[in-house]
Legacy VTK file of the C-alpha trace (Angstrom):
# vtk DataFile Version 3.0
C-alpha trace
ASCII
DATASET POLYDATA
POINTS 134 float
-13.432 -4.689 -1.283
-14.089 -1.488 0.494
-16.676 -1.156 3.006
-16.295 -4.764 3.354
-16.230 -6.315 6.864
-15.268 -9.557 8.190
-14.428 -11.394 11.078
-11.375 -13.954 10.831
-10.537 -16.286 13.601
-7.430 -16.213 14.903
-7.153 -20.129 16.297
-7.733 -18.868 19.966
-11.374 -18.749 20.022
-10.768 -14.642 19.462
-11.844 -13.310 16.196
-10.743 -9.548 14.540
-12.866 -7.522 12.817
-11.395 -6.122 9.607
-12.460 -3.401 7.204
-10.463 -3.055 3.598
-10.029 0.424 1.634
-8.631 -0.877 -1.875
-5.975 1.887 -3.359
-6.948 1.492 -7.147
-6.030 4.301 -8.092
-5.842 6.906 -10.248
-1.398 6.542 -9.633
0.559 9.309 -10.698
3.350 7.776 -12.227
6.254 9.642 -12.902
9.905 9.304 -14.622
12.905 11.330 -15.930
11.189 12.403 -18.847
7.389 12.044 -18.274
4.150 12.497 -15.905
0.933 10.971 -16.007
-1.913 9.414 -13.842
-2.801 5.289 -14.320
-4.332 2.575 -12.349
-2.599 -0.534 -11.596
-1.002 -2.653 -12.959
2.179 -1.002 -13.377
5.412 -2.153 -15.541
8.626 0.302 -15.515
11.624 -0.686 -18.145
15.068 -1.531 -17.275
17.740 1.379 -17.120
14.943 3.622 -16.002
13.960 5.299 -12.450
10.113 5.480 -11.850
8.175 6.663 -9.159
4.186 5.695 -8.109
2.610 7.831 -6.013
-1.193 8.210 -4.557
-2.925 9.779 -2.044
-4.837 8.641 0.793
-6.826 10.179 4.259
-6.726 8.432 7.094
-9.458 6.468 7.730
-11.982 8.544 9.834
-13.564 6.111 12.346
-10.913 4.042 14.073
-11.681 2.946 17.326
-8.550 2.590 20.591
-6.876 -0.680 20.180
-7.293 -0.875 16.215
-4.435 -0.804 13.053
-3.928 0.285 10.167
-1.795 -1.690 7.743
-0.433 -1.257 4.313
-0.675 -4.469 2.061
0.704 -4.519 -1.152
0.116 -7.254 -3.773
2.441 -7.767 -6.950
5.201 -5.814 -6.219
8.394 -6.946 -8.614
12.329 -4.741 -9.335
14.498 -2.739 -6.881
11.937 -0.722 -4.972
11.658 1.425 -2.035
8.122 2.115 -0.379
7.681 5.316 1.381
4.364 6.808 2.956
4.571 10.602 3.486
8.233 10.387 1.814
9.453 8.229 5.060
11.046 5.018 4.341
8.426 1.904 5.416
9.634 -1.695 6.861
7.684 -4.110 4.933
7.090 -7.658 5.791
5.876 -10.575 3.649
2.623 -11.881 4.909
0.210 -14.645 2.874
-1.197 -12.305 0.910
1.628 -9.566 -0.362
4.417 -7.245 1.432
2.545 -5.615 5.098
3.519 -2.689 7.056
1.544 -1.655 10.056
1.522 2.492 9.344
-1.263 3.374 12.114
1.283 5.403 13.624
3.168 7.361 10.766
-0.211 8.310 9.343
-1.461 11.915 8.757
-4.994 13.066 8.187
-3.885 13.121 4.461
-1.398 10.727 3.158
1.337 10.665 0.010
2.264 6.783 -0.121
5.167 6.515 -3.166
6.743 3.550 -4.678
10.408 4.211 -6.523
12.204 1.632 -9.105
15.353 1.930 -9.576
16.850 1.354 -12.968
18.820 -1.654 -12.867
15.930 -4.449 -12.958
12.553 -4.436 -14.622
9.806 -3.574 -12.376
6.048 -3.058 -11.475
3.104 -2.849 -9.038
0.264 -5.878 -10.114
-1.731 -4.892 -7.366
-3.471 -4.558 -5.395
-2.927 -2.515 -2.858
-5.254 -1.940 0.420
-5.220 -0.731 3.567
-6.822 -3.087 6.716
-8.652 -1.310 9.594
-7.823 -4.429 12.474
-9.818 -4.092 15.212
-9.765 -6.850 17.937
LINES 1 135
134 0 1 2 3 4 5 6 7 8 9 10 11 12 13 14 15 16 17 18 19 20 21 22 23 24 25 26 27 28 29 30 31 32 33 34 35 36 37 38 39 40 41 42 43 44 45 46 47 48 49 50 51 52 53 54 55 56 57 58 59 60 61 62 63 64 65 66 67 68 69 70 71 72 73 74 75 76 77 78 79 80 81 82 83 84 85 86 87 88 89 90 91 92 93 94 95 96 97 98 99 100 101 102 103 104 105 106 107 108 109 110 111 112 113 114 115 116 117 118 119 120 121 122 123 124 125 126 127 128 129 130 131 132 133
């Protein structure tokens, strides 16, 4: 998925270019009582607060007029989804949760998912970003 390009149409005889960066992984995942890096998927137990965290740099070569968004795949439980520990507004789209985060981006980039410890939880993946250009 990364490095790939494609153009989709959009119905109105436009078409957007868009370039995917896949966040695999490694996660640090991190609880109460323990600390380790993983890739996705991730499963966190009932009555127990988690936190998923990876780092990112903002893609180098983005041109005026084009977006960055967050798209996350698989996401199940109570969770909160921050990028550089600021609270994001996700949407559902077709294909996961989506957050446009051109503007809240940094050159280098701490995005963090926290569970709470009522519900089951998890990340399935997988997570991307999309360069939009149109």
């Amino acid at each position: 998925m990364a490095g790939e390009r494609e153009s989709r149409g959009r119905g109105d005889g436009d078409s957007m270019s868009v370039h995917t960066i896949r966040l695999a992984g490694p996660w640090q995942l991190e609880s109460a009582t323990d600390a380790f890096r993983t890739r996705l998927p991730i499963e966190c137990s009932r009555g127990a607060s988690f936190r998923a965290a990876r780092r990112f740099g903002r893609p180098g070569r983005l041109d005026a007029g084009e977006r960055v968004w967050l798209v996350i795949d698989g996401l199940s439980g109570e969770a909160e989804i921050l990028l550089n520990e600021v609270p994001l507004e996700l949407v559902d789209g077709a294909d996961g949760l989506r957050a446009d985060i051109t503007d809240e981006m940094a050159t280098d980039n701490w995005l963090s998912v926290r569970w709470k410890g009522d519900d089951p939880g998890g990340l399935a993946g997988p997570v991307w970003l999309e360069c939009v250009s149109e």
